[in-house]
C-alpha angles and dihedrals in degrees: 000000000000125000125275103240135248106259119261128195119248120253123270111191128084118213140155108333099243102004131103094222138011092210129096107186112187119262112267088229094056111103089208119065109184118199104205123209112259118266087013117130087248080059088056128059116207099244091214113118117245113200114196132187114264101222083190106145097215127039100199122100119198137184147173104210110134097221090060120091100210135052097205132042139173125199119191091196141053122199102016127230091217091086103205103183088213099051112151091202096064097096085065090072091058084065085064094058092266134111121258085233124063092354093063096068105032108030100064130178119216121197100203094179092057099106090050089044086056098047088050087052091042088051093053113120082225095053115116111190109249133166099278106194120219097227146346104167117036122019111266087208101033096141110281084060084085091072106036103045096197093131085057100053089043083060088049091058091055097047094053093048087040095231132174111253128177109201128193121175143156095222141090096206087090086089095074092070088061095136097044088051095045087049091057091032078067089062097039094250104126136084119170124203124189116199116211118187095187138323095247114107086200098054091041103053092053089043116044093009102186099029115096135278118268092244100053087051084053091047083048096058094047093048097049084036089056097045086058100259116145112240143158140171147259129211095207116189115011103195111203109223095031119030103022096091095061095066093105100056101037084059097044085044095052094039087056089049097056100272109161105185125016124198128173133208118198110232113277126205117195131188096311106010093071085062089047090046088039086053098044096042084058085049110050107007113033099146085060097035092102089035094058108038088042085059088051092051096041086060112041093043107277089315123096094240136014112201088194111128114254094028106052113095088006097056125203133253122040109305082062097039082045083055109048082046095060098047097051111046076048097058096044086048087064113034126260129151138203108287110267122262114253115228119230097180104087083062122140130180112254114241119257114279111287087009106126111206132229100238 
């Protein structure tokens, strides 16, 4: 039985219904920085997602930085409706042409192709099977997944190549790709990850406004534990001041619920998204707001974030060291063990596009 929790005030401010932030700060890369007059439509952004068409040629992300699990990624998505006021991947939509604020969360690209543009990677002669993580950045089944489906088709590309795929998500609606997991977790190429941010409605849906409860990511857990799917957990991001103290409970919760791993990542602010979590802290949790942004500084060396390998998203000096401690002699109290080793063995070239195959 988990924990009951520390209380925690409610939250004061009043903001944007459904989005993360109200603000839209101009890109840093934008020559041009406008200053609209105050209660002008400029001032304010209409709140209604756009969703526009991704022309990108490939579809694969890779990287070599040495905290991230996974070489390759793919993110079907770019900007994320989901609306998480700490996202560390806001500053990627600056890159667009869009601010990291508003613009994140209603002004989403779609790459439709990206399912076609997978299989053509996955058929290459050079190409040596990998976890590939869908998806990193962005989250493959944030809701207008529901409609497009192109999270899905990209799964069906890897269950019929057989390909090793490590998903995380913070949304139940993964569930919804049951058969398609259970047809890689044969082969041993799925991994599944749950994030939980914290266990309080309240905090949650202020904070991370379109994602899903705490409870149904639980339920999810339990549903895709009980299938046979391997899945775990991740506490992301642990907010010192605010969250920390949940640690504990997140972990006993998610371990009741089938959870086979856990991992954390300490929030992490970079360029623009230190001003958004600045803002919302002032809304909606003034009494924490020093609390908060002091622990930050106490553990990335006196600035809010340190995008140093290694610290970031671990953090240096005790409150971090406190930190890791307590995660961890939770998580061997209860249980957990090393995510499991994809295979990449059972791995088969998909057919050409439109080309059915025999077996």
């Amino acid at each position: 039985m988990a924990r009951s929790l520390p209380s925690l005030p409610p939250p004061s401010g009043r903001s944007r219904p459904g989005r993360g932030t109200p603000l839209n700060p101009a890109s840093r890369f934008d020559p041009l920085d406008v200053e609209p007059e105050p209660g002008s439509e400029v001032d304010q952004p209409s709140t209604a997602t756009r969703f526009f068409r991704d022309a990108s040629r490939s579809v694969l992300v890779h990287n070599d930085s040495p905290d991230v699990g996974a070489s390759v990624g793919l993110n079907p998505y770019r900007g994320c409706e989901h609306g998480c006021v700490y996202c560390f991947a806001r500053p990627n939509h600056e890159y667009l042409g869009f601010s990291a604020g508003l613009d994140f969360e209603s002004r989403i690209m779609v790459k439709h192709r990206a399912p076609e543009l997978l299989r053509e990677q996955l058929r290459r002669p050079g190409w040596t099977p990998r976890t590939i993580m869908l998806s990193g950045a962005t989250d493959p089944w944030q809701p207008v997944e529901r409609r497009l489906r192109v999270t899905r088709r990209c799964l069906e590309v890897f269950a019929e190549a057989r390909h090793p795929v490590g998903v995380i998500t913070k949304n139940d609606g993964v569930v919804r790709d049951l058969d398609l997991l259970l047809s890689l977790a044969e082969h041993d190429a799925v991994a599944v990850t749950l994030s939980i941010t914290t266990l309080r409605r309240d905090l949650q849906k202020v904070m991370e406004p379109r994602t899903s409860t705490p409870r149904a990511r639980l339920t999810a857990i339990r549903t895709l534990a009980e299938a046979g799917i391997p899945v775990g957990v991740n506490l992301a991001p642990v907010i010192p001041g605010l969250t920390d103290e949940e640690i504990p409970a997140i972990l006993e919760a998610a371990r009741e619920a089938g959870a086979q791993w856990a991992g954390y990542i300490l929030l992490r602010l970079p360029h623009g998204v230190s001003d958004l979590f600045d803002d919302w802290l002032q809304a909606w949790y003034p009494d924490r707001r020093d609390r908060v942004l002091n622990r930050l500084r106490e553990v990335y060396g006196g600035k809010l974030y340190d995008a140093t390998y290694g610290v970031r998203g671990r953090g240096r000096g005790v409150f971090a060291d406190q930190l890791r401690a307590l995660f961890r002699t939770t998580a061997s109290r209860l249980g957990y063990v090393p995510p499991p080793e994809l295979n990449t063995t059972a791995f088969r070239r998909p057919a050409p596009e439109g080309q059915l195959t025999l077996f």
